[in-house]
N, C-alpha and C positions, 0 to 999 in steps of 0.2 A: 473563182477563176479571175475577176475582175483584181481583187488585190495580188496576183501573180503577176497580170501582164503591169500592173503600177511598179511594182517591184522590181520589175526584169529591164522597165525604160527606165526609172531611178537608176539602178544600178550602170544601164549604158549611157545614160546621161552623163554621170558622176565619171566613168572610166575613157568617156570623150572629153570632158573638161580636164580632168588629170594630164591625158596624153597630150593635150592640146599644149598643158600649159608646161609640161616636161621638155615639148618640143622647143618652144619657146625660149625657155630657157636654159634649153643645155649648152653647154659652149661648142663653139664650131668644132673645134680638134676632134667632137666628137658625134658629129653630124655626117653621117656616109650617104651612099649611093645618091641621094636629090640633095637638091638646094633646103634650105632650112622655112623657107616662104610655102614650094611645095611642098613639102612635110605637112604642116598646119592645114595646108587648103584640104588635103589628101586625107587626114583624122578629121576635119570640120563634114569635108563633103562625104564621106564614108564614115561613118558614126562608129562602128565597133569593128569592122576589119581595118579603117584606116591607123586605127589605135590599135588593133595587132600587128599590123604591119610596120610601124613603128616600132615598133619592139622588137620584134623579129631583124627587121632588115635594115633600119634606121638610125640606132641606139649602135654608135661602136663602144664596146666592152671597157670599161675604165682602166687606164693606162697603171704601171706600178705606182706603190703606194709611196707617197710624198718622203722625201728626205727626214731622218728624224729629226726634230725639233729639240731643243733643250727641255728638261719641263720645268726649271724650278731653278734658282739664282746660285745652286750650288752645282749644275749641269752649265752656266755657262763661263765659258776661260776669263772673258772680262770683268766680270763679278769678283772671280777668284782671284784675280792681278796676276794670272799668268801672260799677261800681253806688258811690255814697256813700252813706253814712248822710243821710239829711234833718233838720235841724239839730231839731227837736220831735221826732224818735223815739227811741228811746233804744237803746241797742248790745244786739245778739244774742248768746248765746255765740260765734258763729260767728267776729262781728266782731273780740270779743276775740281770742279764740284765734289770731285773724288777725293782728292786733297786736301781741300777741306775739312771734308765730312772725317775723313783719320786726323786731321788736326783737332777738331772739339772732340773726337774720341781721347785722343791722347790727353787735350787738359780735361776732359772729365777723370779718367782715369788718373792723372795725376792730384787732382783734387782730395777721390775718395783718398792715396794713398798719404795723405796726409799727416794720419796719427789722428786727427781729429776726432770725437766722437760725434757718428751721425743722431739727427734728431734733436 
């Protein structure tokens, strides 16, 4: 009997630190009904309803899912050189280094096509 009730305060221990520290950290946008200071006092001083009640009443539902991202260098337009320069702006590092970077492309490729035999 004695290793249950150990059991059942670990466990409320462990689901009081978690809530505590969920409250903590959630971001305001998404902190309702109380202040986010009461929240914490509210789970600390109330060990396992105050951490249901967080949940239940405190925790607003995460908002839609983030805009989609590019995932990979052939997902973004600037990678691809879909974007120019507009002839009044004036070049970014970006651009250069862009430039560049198709410059030693080109004299490498001009290199290999030399006729030469590699090796």
């Amino acid at each position: 009997m004695v290793r249950l009730w150990l059991i059942v305060v670990v466990a409320a221990v462990a689901f009081t630190v978690w809530a505590a520290i969920d409250c903590a950290t959630m971001p305001r946008q998404r902190v309702r009904s109380l202040s986010r200071g009461v929240w914490i006092l509210l789970v600390i001083v109330l060990p396992v309803v105050g951490g249901v009640l967080w949940l239940l009443l405190g925790r607003a539902p995460a908002g839609p899912a983030p805009a989609a991202r590019y995932r990979g260098p052939e997902d973004d337009p600037d990678f691809l050189g879909g974007r120019t320069t507009p002839p009044g702006r004036s070049r970014t590092d970006k651009d250069q280094d862009d430039a560049t970077l198709r410059d030693l492309e080109d004299q490498f490729h001009d290199r290999d096509d030399d006729g030469r035999p590699n090796g």
